[in-house]
PDB file with SEQRES, HELIX, SHEET and CRYST1 records, atoms N, CA, C and O in Angstrom:
SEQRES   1 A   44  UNK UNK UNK UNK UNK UNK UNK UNK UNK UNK UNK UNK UNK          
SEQRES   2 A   44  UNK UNK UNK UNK UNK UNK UNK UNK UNK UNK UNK UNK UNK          
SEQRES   3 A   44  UNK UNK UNK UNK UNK UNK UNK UNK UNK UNK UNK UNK UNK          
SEQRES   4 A   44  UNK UNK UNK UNK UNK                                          
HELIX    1 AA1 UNK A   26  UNK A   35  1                                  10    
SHEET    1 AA1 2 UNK A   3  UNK A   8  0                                        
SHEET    2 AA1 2 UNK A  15  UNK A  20 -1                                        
CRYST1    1.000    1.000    1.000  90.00  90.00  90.00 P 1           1          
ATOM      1  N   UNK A   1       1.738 -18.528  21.294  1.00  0.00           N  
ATOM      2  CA  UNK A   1       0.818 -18.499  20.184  1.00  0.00           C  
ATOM      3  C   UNK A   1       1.640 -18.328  18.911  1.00  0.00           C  
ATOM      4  O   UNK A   1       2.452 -17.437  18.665  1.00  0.00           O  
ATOM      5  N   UNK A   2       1.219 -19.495  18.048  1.00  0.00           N  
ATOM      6  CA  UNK A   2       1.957 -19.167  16.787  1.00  0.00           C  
ATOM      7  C   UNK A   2       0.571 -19.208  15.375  1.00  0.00           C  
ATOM      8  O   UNK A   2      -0.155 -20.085  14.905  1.00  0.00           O  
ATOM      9  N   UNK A   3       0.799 -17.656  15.118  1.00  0.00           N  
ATOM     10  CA  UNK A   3       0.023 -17.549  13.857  1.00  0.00           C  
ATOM     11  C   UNK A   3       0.824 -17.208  12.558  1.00  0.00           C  
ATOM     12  O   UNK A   3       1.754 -16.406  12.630  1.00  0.00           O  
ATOM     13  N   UNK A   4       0.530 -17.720  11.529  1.00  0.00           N  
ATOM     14  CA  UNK A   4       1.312 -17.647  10.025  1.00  0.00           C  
ATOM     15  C   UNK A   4      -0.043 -16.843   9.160  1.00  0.00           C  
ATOM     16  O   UNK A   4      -1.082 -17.452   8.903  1.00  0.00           O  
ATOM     17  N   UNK A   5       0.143 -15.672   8.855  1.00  0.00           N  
ATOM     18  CA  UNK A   5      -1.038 -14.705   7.501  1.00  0.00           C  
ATOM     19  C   UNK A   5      -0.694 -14.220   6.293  1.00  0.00           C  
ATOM     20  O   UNK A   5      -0.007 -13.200   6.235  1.00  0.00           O  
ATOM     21  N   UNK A   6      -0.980 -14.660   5.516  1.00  0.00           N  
ATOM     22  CA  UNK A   6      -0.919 -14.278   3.994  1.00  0.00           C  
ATOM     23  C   UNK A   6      -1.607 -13.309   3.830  1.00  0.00           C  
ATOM     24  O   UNK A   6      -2.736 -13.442   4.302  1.00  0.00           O  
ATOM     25  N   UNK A   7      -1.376 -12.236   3.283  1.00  0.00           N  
ATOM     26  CA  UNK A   7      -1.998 -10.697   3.695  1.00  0.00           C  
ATOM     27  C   UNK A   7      -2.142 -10.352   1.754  1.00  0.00           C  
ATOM     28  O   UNK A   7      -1.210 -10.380   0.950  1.00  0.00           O  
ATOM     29  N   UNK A   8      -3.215 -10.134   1.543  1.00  0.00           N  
ATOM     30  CA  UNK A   8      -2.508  -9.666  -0.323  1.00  0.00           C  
ATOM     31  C   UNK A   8      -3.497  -8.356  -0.492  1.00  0.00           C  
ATOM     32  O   UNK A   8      -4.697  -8.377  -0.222  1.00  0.00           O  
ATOM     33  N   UNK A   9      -2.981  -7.542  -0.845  1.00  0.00           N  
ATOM     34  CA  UNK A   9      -3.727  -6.265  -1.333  1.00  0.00           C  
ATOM     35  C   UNK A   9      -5.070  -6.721  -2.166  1.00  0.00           C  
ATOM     36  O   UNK A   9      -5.107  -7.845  -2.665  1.00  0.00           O  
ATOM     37  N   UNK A  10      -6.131  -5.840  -2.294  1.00  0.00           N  
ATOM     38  CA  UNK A  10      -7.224  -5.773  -3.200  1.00  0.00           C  
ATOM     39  C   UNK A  10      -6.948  -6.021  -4.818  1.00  0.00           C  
ATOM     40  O   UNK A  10      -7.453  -6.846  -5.580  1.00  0.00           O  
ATOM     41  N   UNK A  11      -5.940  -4.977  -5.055  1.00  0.00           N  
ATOM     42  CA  UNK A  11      -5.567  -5.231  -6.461  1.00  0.00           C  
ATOM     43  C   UNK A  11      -4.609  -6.068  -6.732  1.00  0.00           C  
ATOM     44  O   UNK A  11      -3.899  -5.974  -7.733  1.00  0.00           O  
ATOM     45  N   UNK A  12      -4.510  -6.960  -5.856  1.00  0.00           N  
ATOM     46  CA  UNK A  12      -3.052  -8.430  -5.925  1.00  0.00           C  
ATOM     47  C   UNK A  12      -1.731  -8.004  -6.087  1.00  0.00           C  
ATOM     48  O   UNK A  12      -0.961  -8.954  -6.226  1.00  0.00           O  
ATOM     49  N   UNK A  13      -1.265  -7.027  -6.114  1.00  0.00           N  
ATOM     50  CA  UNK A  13       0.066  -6.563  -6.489  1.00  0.00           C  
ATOM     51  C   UNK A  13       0.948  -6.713  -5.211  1.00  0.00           C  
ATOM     52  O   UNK A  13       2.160  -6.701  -5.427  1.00  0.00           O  
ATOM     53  N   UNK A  14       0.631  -6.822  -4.199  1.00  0.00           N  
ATOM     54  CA  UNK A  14       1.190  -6.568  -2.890  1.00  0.00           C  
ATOM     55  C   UNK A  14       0.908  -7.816  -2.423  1.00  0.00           C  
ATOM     56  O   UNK A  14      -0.307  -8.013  -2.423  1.00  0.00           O  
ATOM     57  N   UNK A  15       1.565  -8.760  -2.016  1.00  0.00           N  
ATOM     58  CA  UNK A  15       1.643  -9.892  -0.905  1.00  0.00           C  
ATOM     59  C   UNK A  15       2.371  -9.783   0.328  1.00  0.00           C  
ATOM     60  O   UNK A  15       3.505  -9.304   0.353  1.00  0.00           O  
ATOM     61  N   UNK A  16       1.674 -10.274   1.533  1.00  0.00           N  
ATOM     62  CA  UNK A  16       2.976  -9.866   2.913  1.00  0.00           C  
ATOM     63  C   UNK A  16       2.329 -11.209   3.744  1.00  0.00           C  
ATOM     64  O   UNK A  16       1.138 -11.403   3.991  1.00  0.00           O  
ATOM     65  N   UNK A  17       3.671 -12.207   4.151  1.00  0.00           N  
ATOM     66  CA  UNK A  17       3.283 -13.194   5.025  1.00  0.00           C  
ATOM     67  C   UNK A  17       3.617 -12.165   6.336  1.00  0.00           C  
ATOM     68  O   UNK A  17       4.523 -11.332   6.333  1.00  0.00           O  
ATOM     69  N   UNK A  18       2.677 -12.416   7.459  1.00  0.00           N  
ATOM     70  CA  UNK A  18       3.032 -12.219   8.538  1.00  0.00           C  
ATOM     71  C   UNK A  18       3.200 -13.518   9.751  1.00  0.00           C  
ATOM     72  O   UNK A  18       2.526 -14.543   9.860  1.00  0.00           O  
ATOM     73  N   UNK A  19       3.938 -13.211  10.281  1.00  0.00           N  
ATOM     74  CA  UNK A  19       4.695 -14.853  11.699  1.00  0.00           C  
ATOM     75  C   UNK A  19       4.510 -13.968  12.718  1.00  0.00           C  
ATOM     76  O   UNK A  19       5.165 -12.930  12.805  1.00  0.00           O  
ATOM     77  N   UNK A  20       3.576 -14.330  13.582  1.00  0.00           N  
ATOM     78  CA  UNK A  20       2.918 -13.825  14.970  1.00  0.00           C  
ATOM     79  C   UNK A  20       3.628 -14.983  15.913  1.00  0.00           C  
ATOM     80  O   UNK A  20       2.692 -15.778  15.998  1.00  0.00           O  
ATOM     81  N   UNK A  21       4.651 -15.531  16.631  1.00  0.00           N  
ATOM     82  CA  UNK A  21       5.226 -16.455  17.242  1.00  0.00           C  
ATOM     83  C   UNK A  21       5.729 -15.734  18.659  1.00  0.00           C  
ATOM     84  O   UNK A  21       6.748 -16.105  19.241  1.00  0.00           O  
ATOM     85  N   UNK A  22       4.908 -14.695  19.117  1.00  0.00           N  
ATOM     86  CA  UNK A  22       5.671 -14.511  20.462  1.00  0.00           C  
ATOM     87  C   UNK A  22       4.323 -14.760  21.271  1.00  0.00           C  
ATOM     88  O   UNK A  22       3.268 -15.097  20.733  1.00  0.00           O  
ATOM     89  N   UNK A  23       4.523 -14.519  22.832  1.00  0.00           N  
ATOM     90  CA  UNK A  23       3.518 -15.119  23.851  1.00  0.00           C  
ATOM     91  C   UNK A  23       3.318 -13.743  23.862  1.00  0.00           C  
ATOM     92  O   UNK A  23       4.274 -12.989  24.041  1.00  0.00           O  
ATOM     93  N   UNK A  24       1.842 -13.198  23.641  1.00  0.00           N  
ATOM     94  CA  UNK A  24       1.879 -11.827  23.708  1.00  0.00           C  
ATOM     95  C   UNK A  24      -0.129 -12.686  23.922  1.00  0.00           C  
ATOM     96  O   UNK A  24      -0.558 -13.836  24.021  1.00  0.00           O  
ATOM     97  N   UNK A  25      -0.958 -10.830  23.885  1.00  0.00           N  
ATOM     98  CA  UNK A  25      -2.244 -11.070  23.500  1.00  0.00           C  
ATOM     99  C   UNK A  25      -2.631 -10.361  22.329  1.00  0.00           C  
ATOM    100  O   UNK A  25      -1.822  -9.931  21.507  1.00  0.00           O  
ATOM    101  N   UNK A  26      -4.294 -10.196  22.221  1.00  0.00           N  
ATOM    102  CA  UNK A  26      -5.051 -10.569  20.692  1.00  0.00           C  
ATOM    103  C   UNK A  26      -4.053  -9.118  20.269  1.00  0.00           C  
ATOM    104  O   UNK A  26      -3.234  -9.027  19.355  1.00  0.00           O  
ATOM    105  N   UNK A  27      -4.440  -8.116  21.239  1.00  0.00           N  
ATOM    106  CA  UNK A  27      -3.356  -6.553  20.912  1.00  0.00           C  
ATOM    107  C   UNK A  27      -2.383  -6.333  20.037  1.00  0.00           C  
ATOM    108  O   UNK A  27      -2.414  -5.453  19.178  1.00  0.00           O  
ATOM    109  N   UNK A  28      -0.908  -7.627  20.336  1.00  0.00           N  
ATOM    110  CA  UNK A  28      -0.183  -7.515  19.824  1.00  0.00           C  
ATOM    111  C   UNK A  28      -0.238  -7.719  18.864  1.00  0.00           C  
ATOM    112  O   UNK A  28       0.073  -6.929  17.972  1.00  0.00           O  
ATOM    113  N   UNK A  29      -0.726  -9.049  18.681  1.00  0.00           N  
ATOM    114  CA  UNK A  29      -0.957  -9.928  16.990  1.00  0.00           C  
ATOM    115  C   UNK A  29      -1.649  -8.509  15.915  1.00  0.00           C  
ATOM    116  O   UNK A  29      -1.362  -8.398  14.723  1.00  0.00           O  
ATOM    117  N   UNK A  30      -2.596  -7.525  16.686  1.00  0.00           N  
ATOM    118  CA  UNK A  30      -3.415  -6.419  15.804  1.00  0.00           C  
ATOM    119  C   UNK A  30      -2.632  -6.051  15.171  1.00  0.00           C  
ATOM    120  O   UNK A  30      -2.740  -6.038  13.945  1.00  0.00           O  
ATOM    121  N   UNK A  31      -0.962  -5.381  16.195  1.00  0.00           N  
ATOM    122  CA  UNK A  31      -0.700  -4.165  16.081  1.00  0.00           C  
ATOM    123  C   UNK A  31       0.370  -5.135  14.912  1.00  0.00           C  
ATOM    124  O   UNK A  31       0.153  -4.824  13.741  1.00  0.00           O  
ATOM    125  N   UNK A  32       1.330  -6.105  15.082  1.00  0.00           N  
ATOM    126  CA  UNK A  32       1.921  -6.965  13.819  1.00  0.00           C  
ATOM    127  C   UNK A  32       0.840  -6.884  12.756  1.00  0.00           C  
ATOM    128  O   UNK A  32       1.436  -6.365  11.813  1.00  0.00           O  
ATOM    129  N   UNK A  33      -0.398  -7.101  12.377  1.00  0.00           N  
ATOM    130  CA  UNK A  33      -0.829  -7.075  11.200  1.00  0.00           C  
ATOM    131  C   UNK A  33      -1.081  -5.902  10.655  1.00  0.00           C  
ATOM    132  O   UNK A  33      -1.430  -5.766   9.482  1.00  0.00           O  
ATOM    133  N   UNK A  34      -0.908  -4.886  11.549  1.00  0.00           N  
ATOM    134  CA  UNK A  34      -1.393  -3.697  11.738  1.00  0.00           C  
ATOM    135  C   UNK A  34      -0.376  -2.425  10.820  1.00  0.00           C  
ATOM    136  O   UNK A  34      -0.816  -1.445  10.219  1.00  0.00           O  
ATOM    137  N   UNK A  35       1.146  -2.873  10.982  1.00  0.00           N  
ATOM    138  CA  UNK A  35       1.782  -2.326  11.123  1.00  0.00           C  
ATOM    139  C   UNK A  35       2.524  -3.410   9.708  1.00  0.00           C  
ATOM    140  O   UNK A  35       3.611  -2.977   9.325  1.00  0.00           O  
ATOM    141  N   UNK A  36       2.103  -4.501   9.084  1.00  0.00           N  
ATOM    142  CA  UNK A  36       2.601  -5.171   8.153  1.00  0.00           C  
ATOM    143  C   UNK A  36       1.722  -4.474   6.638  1.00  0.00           C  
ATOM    144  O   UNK A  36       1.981  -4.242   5.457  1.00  0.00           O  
ATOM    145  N   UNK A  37       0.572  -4.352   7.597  1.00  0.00           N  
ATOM    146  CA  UNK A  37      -0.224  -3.919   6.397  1.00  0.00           C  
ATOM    147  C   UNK A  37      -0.176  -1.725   6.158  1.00  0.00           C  
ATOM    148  O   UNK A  37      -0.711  -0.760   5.612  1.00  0.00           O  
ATOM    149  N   UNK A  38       0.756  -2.116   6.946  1.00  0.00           N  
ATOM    150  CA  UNK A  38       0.969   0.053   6.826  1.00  0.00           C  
ATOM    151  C   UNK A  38      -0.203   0.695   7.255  1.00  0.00           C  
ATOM    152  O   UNK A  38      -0.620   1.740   6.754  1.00  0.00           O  
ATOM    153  N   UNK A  39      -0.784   0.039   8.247  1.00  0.00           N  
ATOM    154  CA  UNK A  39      -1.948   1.067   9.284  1.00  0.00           C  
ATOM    155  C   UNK A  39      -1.593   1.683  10.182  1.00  0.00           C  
ATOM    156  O   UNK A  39      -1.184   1.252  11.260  1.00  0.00           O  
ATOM    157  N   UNK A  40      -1.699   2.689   9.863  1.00  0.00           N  
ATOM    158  CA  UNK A  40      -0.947   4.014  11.100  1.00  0.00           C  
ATOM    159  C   UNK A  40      -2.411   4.471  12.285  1.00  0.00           C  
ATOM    160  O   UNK A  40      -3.467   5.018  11.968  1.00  0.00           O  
ATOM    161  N   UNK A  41      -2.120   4.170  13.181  1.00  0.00           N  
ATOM    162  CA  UNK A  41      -2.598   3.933  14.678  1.00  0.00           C  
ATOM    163  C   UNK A  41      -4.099   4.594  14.480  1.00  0.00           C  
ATOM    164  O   UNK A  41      -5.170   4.048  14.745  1.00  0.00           O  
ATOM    165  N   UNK A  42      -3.935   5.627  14.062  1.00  0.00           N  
ATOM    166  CA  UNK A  42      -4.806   6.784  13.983  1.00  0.00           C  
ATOM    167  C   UNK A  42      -5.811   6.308  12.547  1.00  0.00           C  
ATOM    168  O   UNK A  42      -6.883   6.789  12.178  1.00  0.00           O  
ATOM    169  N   UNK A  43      -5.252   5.541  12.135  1.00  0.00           N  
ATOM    170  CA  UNK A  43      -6.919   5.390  10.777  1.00  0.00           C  
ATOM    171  C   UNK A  43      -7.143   4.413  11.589  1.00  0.00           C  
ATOM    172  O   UNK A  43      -6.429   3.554  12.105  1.00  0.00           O  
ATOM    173  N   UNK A  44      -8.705   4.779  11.641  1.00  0.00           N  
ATOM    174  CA  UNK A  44      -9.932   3.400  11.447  1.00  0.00           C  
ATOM    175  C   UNK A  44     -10.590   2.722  10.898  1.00  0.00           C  
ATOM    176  O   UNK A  44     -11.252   1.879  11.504  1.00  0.00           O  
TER     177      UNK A  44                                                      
END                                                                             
């Protein structure tokens, strides 16, 4: 699975491409956007 995400903060100041390109599932891809966008496990 290859996914490419343009990620941009609310107030536009922050841009982050993320490249999801390994054989993994939906989990992994979370925890890459997850962890691009500085979400620590524990917020919901």
């Amino acid at each position: 699975m290859e996914v490419k995400c343009e990620l941009q903060a609310p107030d536009e100041t922050n841009q982050t491409t993320v490249i999801f390109d390994r054989t993994g599932n939906v989990a992994d891809f979370i925890r890459e956007i997850r962890r691009a966008l500085k979400i620590l496990p524990l917020d919901k």
